[in-house]
PLY file of the C-alpha trace (Angstrom):
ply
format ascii 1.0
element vertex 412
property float x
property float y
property float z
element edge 411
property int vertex1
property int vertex2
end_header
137.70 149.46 98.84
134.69 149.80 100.74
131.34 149.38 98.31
127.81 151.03 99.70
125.35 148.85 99.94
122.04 149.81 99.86
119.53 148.77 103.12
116.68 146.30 102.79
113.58 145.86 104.38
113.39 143.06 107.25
113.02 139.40 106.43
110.28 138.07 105.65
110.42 134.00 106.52
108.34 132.38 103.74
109.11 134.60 100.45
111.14 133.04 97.56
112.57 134.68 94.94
112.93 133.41 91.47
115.93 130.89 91.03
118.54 132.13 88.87
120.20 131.23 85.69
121.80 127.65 85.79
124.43 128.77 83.92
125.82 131.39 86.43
125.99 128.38 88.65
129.87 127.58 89.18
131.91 125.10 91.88
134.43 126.39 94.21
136.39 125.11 96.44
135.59 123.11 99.52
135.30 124.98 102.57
137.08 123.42 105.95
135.15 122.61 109.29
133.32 124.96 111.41
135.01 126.20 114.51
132.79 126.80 117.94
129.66 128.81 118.19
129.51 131.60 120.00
126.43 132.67 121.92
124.86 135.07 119.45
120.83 135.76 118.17
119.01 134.33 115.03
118.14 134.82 111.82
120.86 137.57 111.63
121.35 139.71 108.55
124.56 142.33 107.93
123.30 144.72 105.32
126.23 147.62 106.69
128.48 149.73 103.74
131.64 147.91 105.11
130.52 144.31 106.03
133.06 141.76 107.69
134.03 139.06 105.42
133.90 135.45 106.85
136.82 133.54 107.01
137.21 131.97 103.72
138.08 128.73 104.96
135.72 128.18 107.70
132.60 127.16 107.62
131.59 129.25 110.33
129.12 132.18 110.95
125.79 130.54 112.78
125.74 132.12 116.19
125.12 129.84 119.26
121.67 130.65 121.93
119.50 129.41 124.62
117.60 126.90 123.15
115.12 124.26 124.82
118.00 121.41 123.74
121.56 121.25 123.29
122.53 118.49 121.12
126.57 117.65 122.02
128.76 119.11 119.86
131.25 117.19 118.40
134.76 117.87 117.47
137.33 116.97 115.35
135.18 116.35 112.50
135.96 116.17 108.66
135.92 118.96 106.26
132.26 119.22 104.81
132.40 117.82 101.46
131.23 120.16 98.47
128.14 119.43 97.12
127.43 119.05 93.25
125.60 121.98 91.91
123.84 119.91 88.89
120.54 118.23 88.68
120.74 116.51 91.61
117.69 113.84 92.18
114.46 115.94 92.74
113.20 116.81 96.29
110.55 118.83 95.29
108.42 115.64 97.23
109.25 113.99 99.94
108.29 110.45 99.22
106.37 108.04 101.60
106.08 104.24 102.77
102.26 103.01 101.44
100.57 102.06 104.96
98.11 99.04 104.70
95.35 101.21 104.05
97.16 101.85 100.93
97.47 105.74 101.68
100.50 107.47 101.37
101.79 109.84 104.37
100.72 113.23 102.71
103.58 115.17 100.84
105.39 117.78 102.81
105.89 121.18 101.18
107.23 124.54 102.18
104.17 126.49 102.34
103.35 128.44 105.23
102.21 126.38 108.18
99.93 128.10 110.13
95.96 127.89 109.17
97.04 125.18 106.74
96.84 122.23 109.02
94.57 119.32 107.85
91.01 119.90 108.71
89.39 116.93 111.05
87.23 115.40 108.98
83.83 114.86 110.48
83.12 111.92 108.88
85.65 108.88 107.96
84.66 107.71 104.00
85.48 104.35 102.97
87.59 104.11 99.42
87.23 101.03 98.28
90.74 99.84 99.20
92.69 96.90 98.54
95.66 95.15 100.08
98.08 92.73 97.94
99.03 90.30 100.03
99.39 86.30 100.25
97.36 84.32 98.70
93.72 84.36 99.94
93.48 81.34 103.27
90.04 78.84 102.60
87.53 79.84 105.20
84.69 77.47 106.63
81.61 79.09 107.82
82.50 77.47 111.43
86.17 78.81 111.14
86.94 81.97 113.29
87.26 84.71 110.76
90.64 86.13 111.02
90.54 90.03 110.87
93.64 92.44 110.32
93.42 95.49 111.90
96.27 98.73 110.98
96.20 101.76 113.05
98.21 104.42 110.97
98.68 107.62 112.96
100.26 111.67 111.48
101.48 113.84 113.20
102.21 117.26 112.32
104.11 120.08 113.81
105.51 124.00 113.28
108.40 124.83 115.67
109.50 128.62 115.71
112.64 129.59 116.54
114.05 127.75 119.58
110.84 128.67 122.25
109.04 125.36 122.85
106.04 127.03 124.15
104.95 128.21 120.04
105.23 124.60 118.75
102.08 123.81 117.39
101.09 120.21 117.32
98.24 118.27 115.63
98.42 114.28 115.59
95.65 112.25 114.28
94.83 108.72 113.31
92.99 106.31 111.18
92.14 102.82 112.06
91.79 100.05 109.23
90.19 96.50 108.60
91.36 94.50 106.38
89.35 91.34 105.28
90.76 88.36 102.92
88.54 87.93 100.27
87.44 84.58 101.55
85.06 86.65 104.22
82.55 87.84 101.30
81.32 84.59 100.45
80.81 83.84 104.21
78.82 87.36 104.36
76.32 86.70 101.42
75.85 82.92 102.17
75.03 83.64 105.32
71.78 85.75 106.09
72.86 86.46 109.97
76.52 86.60 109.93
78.05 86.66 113.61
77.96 90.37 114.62
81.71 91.77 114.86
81.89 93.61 117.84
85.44 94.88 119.33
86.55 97.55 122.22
89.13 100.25 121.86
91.37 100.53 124.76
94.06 103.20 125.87
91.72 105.76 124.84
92.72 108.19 127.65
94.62 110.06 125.25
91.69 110.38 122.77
90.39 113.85 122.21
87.90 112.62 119.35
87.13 109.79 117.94
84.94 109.79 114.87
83.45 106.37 113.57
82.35 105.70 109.96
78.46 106.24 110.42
77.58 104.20 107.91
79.13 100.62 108.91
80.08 100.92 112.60
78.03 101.48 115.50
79.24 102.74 119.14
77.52 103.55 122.77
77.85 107.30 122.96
76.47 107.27 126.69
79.61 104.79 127.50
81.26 106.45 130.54
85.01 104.82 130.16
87.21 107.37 129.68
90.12 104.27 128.97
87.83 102.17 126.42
85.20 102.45 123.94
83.01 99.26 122.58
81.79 99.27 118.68
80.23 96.90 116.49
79.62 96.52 113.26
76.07 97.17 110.91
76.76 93.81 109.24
74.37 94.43 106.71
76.22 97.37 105.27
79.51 95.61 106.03
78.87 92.67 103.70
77.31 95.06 101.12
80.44 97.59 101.29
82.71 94.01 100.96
80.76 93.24 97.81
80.97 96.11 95.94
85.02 95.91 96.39
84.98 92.77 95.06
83.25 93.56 92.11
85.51 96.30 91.59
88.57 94.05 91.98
87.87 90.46 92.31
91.28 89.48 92.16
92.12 91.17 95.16
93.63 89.06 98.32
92.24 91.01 100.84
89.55 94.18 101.31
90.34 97.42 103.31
87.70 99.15 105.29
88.44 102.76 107.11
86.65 102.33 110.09
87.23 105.20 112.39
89.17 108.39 112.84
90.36 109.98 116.11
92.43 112.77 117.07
95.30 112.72 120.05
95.72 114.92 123.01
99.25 116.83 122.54
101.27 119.02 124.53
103.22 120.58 122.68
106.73 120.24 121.96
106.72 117.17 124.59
104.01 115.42 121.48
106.81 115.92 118.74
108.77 112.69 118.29
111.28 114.85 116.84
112.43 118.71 118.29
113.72 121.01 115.68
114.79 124.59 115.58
116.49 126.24 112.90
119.16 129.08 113.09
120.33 130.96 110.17
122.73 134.44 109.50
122.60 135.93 106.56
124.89 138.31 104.62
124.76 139.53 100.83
127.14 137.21 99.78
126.27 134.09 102.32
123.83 132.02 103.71
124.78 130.47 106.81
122.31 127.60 108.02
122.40 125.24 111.20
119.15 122.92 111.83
119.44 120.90 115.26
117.61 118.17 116.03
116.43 116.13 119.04
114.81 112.26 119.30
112.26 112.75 122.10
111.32 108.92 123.53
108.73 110.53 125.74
106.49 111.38 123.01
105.64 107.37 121.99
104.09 104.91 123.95
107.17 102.23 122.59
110.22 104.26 121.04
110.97 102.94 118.33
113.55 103.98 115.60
112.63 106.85 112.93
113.28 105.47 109.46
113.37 107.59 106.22
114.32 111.37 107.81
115.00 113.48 104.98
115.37 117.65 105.66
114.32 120.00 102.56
115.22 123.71 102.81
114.70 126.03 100.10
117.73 128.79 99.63
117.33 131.64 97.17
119.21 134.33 97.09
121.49 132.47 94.16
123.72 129.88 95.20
126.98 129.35 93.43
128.25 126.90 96.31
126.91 124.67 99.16
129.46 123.50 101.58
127.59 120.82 104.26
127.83 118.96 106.96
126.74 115.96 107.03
126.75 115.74 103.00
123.31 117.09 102.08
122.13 116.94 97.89
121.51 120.77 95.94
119.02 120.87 93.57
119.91 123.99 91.00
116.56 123.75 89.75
114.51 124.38 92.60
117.06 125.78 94.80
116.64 123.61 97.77
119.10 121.44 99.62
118.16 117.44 101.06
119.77 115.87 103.83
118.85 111.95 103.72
119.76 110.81 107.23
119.55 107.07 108.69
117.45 105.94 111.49
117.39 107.91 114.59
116.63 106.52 118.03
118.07 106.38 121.75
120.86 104.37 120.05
122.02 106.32 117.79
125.18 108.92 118.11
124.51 111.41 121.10
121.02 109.58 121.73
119.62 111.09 118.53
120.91 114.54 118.91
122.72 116.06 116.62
122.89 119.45 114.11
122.82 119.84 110.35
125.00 122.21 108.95
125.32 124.12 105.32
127.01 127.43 104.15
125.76 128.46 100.64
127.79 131.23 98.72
125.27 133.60 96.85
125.49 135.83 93.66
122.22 137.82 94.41
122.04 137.82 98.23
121.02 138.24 100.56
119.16 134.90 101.12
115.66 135.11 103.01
114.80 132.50 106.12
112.88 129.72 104.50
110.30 127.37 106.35
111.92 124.04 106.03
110.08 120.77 105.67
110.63 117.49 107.49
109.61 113.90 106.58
109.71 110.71 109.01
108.23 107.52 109.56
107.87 104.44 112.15
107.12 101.40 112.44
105.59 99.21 114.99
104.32 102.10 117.49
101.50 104.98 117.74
101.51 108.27 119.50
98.98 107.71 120.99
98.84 103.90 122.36
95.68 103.03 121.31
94.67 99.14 121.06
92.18 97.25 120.08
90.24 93.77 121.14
87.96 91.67 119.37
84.68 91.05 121.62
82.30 87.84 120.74
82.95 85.14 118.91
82.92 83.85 115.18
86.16 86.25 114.57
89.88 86.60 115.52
92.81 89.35 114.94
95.33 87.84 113.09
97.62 90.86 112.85
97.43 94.07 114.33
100.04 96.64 112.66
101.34 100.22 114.29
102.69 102.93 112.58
103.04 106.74 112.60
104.36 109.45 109.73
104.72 113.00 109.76
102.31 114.99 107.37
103.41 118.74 107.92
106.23 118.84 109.86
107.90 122.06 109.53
110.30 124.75 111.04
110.85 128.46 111.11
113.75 130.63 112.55
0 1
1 2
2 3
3 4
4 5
5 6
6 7
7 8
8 9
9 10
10 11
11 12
12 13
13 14
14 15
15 16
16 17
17 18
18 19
19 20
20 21
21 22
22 23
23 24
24 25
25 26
26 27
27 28
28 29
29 30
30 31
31 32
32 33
33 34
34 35
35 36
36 37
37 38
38 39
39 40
40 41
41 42
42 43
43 44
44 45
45 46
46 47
47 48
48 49
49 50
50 51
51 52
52 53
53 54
54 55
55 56
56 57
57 58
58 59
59 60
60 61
61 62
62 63
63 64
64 65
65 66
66 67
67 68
68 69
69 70
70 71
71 72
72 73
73 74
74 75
75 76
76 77
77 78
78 79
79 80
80 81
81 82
82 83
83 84
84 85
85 86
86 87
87 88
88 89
89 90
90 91
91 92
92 93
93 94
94 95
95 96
96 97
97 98
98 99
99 100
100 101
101 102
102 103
103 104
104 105
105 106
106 107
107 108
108 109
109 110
110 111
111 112
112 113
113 114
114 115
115 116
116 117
117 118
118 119
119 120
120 121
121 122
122 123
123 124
124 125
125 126
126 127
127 128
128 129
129 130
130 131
131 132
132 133
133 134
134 135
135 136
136 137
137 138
138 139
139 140
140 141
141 142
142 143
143 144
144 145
145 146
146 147
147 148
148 149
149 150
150 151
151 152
152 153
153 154
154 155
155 156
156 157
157 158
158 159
159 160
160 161
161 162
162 163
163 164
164 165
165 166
166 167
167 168
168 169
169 170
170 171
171 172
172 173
173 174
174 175
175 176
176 177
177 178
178 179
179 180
180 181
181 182
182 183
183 184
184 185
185 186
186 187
187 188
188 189
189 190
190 191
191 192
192 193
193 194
194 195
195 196
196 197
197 198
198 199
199 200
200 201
201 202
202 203
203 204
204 205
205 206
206 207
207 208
208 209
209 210
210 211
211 212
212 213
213 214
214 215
215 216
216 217
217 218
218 219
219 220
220 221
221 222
222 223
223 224
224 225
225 226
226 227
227 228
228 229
229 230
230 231
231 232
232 233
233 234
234 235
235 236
236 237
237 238
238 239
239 240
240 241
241 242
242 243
243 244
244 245
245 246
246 247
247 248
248 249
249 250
250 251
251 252
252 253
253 254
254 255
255 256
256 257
257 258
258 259
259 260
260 261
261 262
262 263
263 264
264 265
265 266
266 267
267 268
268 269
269 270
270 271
271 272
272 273
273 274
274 275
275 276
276 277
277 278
278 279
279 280
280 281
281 282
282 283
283 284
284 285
285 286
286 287
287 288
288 289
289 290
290 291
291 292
292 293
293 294
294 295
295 296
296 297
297 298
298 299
299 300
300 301
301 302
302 303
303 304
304 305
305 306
306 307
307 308
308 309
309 310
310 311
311 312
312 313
313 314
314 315
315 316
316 317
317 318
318 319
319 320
320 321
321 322
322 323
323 324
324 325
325 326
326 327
327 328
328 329
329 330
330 331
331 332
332 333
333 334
334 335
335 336
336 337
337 338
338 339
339 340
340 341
341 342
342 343
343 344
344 345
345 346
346 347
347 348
348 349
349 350
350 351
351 352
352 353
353 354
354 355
355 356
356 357
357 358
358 359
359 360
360 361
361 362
362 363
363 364
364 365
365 366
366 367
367 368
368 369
369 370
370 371
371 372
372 373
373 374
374 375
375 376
376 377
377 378
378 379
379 380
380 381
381 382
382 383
383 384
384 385
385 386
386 387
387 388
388 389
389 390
390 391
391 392
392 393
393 394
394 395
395 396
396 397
397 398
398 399
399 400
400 401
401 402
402 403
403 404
404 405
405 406
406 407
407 408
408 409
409 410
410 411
């Protein structure tokens, strides 16, 4: 028997409803493995009187379009495991790596993306950090000074749909000194300490850079376009160092944000990682498909991306998630995780590859949520800047690369 069902308005991409009772929450059965796509439009929704019923054992339904990468498919693969409907771990937060400044990569949400990207700040502060690390080396005053330096670079991102030309991109970056505590006694014994001086280099790709006023010092008349030469108001160095260690004197070493700088991008070529998102929706199911692409063209050295975790909210009540690969349902806030492991050029399919997820409802139909992405990586920058000490009386002991996503987000 046919039931009418009345018509709703058009989706609208970043409007949850309220989650429903847990206890209408129920398992069913597991659902087998999708067959092929077929070439079909996004973000679909079937709102007729007589509506075709999917297969019941497929999980099937997310059409197949020109899109600016085609991950391989892969076949033969196992039936998508059900996923517990219970309170999974939380993923309202996706959680982040401290960086040697001891920041954390800031937490990804779900909120609309547009106009909320992080305002470049037009001055760099400096926190009074601290760094736990070995035990604090015994400096001479005739030793050079060894100096760790920690660039820490985000980058954030909005793809829509699968048309590369409306990715937004934003990537910026801090750079950090760290001291060991050794340094301040140097500083105050020493009325003239030797003026540290060094020169950024690979700054072609360098839209801004923006050095803390109050301790560094640069040429702005310097014509390079591929360096830039600083050096530091020792005076206000040493004072800085002093009040940090009077605010932790058991501290091994003493952080100092020294500059900021934003990158060049271009677009979806910046993005270390291509996304688009495809999902049909029905009053009774939700069907969901996010591919993926590693893009080595977007870091100076590829390296591996560690820690990739995928949120997507879902409302519309879910009584079942069938996914593949396994993903984790939270019942509470209604959103589903996918942990996966490193990608890279070595991985399956050179990093390519789709997430999949059919979610039975009990108050559909679903509406197309923004979903949230969170990556990091070690040992490499977007944008390939270096650095070099210039004088004497110091040396770089370590230098140490990295780069995290901050918003890093997709729409159908």
């Amino acid at each position: 028997m046919t039931r009418t069902i009345k018509s709703r308005a058009a989706p609208v991409c970043l409007w949850t409803r309220a989650p429903p009772p847990q206890g209408s929450l129920r398992l069913r059965r597991t659902i087998a493995q999708s067959p092929p796509l077929s070439r079909r439009t996004t973000c679909l929704r079937h709102d007729r009187p007589s509506r075709p019923k999917l297969p019941s054992g497929k999980l099937a339904g997310i059409n197949e379009i020109v899109r600016p990468f085609s991950p391989p498919k892969t076949s033969n693969a196992s039936p998508p495991p059900t996923a517990p409907l219970a309170r999974a771990e939380s993923s309202s937060s996706l959680s982040s790596t401290a960086s040697l400044s001891a920041g954390n990569t800031p937490t990804v949400d779900e909120d609309a993306f547009v106009g909320r990207l992080p305002t470049f700040e037009k001055r760099s502060e400096t926190p009074a950090g601290t760094s736990r690390g070995p035990s604090p080396v015994t400096l001479a005053s005739q030793d050079s000074l060894p100096i760790a330096v920690a660039f820490t670079e985000s980058v954030n991102a909005y793809f829509k749909g699968a048309d590369p030309t409306k990715c937004i991109v934003k990537v910026t970056g801090d750079m950090t000194l760290s001291f060991p505590s050794g340094i301040i006694k140097i500083f105050t014994s020493n009325p003239s300490p030797a003026v540290l001086s060094f020169r950024l280099n690979n700054t072609t790709k360098l839209e801004q850079i923006l050095p803390n006023q109050q301790i560094l010092y640069s040429d702005p008349s310097q014509s390079d376009s591929g360096s830039k030469d600083f050096w530091m108001n020792m005076q206000a160095l040493t004072a800085y160092l002093r009040k940090a260690f009077e605010q932790n004197p058991a501290a091994a070493y003493y952080n100092v944000d020294i500059l900021k700088y934003q990158v060049s991008s271009n677009g979806i070529q910046s993005t270390p990682l291509n996304l688009a998102v495809y999902w049909k929706l029905t009053p009774t199911t939700t069907d969901l498909r996010v591919d993926y692409r590693y893009n080595p063209e977007s870091m100076v050295t590829p390296g591996p991306l560690s820690n990739v975790q995928v949120l997507v909210p879902v409302d519309g009540g879910v009584t079942n998630m069938q996914s593949l690969p396994a993903a984790i349902w939270n019942a509470e806030q209604n959103k589903s995780l996918w942990k996966l492991t490193d990608i890279s050029e070595k991985s399956e399919n050179e990093g390519s590859g789709s997430l999949r997820a059919k979610f039975e409802l009990s108050d559909g139909p679903s509406n197309p949520a923004t979903i949230a992405v969170q990556f990091l990586s070690e040992g490499s920058t977007l944008s390939g800047v270096g650095v070099e000490l210039a004088g004497t009386g110091y040396r770089l002991s370590l230098i140490k690369k990295r780069f995290s996503t901050g918003r890093y987000m997709a729409d159908c």
